[in-house]
Residue frames as a rotation matrix with the C-alpha (Angstrom) as fourth column:
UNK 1
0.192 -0.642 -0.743 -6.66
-0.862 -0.471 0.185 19.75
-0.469 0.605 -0.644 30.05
UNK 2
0.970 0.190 0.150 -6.37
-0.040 0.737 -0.675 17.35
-0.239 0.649 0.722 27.28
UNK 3
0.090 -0.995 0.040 -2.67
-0.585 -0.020 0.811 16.04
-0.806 -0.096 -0.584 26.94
UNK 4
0.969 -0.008 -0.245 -1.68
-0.182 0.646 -0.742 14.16
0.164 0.764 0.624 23.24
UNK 5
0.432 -0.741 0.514 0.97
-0.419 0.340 0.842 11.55
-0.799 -0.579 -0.163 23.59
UNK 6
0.680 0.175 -0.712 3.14
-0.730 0.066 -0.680 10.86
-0.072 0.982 0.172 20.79
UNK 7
0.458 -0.710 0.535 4.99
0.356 0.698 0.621 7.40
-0.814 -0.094 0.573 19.98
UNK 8
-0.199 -0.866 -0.459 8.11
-0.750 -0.167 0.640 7.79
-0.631 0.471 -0.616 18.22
UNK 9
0.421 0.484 -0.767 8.40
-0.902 0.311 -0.299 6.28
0.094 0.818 0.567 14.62
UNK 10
-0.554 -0.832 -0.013 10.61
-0.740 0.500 -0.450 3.30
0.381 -0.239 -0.893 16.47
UNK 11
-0.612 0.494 0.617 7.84
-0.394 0.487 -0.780 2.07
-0.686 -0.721 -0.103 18.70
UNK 12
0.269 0.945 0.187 5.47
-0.615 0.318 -0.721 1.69
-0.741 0.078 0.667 15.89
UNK 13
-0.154 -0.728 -0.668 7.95
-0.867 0.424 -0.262 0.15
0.474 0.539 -0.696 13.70
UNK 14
-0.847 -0.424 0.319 8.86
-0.518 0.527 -0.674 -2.04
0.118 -0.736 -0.666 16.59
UNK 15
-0.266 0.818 0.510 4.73
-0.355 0.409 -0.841 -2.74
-0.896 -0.405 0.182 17.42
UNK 16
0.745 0.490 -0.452 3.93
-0.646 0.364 -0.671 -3.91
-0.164 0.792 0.588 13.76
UNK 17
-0.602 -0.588 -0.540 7.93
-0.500 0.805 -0.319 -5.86
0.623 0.078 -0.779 13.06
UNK 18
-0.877 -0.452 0.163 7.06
-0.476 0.770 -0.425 -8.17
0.067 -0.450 -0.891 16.18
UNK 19
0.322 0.623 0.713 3.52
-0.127 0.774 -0.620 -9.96
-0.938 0.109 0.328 15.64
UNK 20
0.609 -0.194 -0.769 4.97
-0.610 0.506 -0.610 -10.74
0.507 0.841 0.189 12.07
UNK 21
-0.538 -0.815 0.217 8.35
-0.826 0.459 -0.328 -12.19
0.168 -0.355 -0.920 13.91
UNK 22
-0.518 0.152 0.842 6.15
-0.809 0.233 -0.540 -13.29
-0.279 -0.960 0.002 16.43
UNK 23
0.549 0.835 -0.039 3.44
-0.591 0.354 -0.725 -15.12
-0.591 0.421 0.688 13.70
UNK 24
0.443 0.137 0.886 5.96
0.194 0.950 -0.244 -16.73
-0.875 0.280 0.394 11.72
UNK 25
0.989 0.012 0.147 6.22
0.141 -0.369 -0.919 -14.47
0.043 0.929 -0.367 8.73
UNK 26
0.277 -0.949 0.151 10.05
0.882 0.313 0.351 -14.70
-0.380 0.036 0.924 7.35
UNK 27
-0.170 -0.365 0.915 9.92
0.719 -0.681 -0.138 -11.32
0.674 0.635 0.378 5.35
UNK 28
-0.989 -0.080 -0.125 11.11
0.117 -0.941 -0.318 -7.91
-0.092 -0.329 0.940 6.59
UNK 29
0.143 0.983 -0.116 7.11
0.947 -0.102 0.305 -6.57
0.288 -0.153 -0.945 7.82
UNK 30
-0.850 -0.436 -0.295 7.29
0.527 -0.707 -0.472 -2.81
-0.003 -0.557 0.831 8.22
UNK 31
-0.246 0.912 -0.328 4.66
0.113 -0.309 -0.944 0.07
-0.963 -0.270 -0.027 8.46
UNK 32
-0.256 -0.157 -0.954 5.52
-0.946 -0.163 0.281 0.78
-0.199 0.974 -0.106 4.58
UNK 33
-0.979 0.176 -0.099 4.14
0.092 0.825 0.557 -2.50
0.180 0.536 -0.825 3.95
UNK 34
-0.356 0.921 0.157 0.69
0.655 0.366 -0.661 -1.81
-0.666 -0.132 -0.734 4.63
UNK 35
-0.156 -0.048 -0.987 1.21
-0.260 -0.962 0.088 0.71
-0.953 0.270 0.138 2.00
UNK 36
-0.632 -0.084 -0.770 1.99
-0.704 0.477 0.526 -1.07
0.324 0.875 -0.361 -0.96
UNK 37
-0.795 0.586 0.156 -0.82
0.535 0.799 -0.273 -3.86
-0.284 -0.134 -0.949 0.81
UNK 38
-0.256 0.664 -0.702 -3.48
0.071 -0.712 -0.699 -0.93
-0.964 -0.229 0.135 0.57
UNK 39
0.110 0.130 -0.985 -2.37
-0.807 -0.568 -0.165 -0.39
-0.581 0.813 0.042 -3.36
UNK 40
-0.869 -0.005 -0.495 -2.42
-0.311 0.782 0.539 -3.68
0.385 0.623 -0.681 -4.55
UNK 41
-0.787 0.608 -0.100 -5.81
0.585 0.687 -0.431 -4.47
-0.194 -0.397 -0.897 -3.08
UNK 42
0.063 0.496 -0.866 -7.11
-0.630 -0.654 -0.420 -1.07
-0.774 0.572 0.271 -4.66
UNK 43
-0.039 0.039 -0.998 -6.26
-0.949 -0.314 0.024 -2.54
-0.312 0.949 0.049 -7.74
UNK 44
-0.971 0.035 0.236 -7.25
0.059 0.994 0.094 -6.13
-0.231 0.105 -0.967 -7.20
UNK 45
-0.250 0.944 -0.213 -10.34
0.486 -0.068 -0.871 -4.87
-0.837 -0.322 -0.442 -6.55
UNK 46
0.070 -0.048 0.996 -10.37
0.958 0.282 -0.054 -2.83
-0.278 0.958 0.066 -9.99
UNK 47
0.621 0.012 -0.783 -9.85
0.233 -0.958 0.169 0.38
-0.748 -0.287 -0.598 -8.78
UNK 48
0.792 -0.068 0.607 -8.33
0.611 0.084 -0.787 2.76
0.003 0.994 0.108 -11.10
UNK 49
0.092 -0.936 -0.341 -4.66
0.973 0.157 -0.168 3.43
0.210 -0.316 0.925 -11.54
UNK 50
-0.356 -0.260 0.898 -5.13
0.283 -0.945 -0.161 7.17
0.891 0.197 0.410 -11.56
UNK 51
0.564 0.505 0.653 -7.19
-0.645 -0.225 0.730 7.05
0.516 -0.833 0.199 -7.92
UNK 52
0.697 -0.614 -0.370 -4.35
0.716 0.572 0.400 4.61
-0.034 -0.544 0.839 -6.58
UNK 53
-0.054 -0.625 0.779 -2.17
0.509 -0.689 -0.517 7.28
0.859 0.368 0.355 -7.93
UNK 54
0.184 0.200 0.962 -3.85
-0.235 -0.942 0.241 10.17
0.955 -0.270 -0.126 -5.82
UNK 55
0.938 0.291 0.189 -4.16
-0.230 0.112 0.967 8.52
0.260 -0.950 0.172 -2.66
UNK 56
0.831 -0.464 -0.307 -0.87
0.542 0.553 0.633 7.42
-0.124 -0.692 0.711 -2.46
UNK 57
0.836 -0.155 -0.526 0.49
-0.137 -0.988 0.072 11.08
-0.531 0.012 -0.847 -3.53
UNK 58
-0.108 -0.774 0.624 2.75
0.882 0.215 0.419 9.29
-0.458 0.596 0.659 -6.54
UNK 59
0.082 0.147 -0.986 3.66
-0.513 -0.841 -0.169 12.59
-0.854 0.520 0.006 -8.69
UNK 60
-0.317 -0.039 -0.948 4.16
-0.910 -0.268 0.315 10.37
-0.266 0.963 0.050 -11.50
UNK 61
0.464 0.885 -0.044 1.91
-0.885 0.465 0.008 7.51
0.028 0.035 0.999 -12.68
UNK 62
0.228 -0.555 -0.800 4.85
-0.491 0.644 -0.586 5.16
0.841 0.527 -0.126 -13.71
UNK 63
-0.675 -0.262 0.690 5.60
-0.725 0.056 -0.687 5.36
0.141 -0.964 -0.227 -9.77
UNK 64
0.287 0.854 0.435 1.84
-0.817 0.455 -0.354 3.35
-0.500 -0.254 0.828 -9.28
UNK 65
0.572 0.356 -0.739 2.06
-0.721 0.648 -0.246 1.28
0.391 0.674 0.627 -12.55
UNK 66
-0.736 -0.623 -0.265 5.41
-0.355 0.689 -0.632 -0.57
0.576 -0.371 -0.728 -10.53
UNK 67
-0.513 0.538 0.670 2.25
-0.487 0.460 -0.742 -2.30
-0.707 -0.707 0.026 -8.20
UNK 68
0.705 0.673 0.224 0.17
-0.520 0.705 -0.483 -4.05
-0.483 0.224 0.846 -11.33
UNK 69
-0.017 -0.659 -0.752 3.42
-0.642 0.584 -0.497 -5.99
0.767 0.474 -0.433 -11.70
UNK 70
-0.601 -0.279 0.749 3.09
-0.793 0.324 -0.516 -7.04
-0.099 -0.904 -0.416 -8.15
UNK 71
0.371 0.793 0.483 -0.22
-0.436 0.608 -0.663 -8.78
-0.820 0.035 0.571 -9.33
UNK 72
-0.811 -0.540 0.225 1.61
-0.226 0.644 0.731 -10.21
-0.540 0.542 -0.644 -12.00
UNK 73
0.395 0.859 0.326 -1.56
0.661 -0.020 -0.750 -9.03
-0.638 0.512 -0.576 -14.30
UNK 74
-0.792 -0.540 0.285 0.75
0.608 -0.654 0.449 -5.93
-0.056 0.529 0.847 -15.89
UNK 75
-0.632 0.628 -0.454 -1.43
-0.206 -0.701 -0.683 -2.62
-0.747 -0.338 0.573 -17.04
UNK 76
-0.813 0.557 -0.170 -3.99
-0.234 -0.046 0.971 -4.19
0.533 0.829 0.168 -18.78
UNK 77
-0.350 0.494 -0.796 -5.73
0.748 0.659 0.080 -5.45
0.564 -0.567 -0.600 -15.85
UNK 78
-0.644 -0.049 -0.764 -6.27
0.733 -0.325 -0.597 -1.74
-0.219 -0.944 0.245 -14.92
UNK 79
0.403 0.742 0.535 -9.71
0.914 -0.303 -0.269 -0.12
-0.037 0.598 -0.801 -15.40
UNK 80
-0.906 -0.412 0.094 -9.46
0.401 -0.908 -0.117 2.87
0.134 -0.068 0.989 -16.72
UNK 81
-0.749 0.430 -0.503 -12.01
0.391 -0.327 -0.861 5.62
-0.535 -0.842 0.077 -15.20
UNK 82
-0.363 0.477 -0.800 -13.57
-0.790 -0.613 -0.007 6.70
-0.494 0.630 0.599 -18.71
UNK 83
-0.523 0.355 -0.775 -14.29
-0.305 0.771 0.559 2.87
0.796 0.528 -0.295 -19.59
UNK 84
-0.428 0.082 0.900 -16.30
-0.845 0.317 -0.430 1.80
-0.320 -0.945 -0.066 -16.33
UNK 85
-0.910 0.178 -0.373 -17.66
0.022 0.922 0.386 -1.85
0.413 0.343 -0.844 -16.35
């Protein structure tokens, strides 16, 4: 019999906060940060805002476009899918 063991959303909180503590890093480190790491590295990489969109199940694009400020590149720096390079 196959048994599935689930960790509360505390523990994994808890297992990703403390190697940041633990490394040094001064900012709050949660699991929601490997989110918004995922979607700015889509879109370093030149992925387009409308496939950053889907994957990260925004219902409205404006929701996405708040990540090519993070890159401090605004939305011109994002390909669009009907121009490829």
């Amino acid at each position: 019999m196959e048994r599935r063991h689930h960790l509360h959303e505390s523990a994994v909180q808890r297992a990703v906060r403390r190697p940041a503590l633990e490394s040094g890093i001064a900012k709050r480190v949660t699991c929601h940060t490997f989110r918004h790491s995922f979607a700015t590295h889509l879109l370093q990489r030149g992925q387009d805002i409308r496939t950053v969109q889907e994957l990260l199940g925004h219902r409205d694009v404006s929701t996405t476009m708040i990540y090519t400020d993070v890159l401090n590149l605004g939305p011109a720096a994002v390909r669009s899918p009907l121009n490829p390079a």
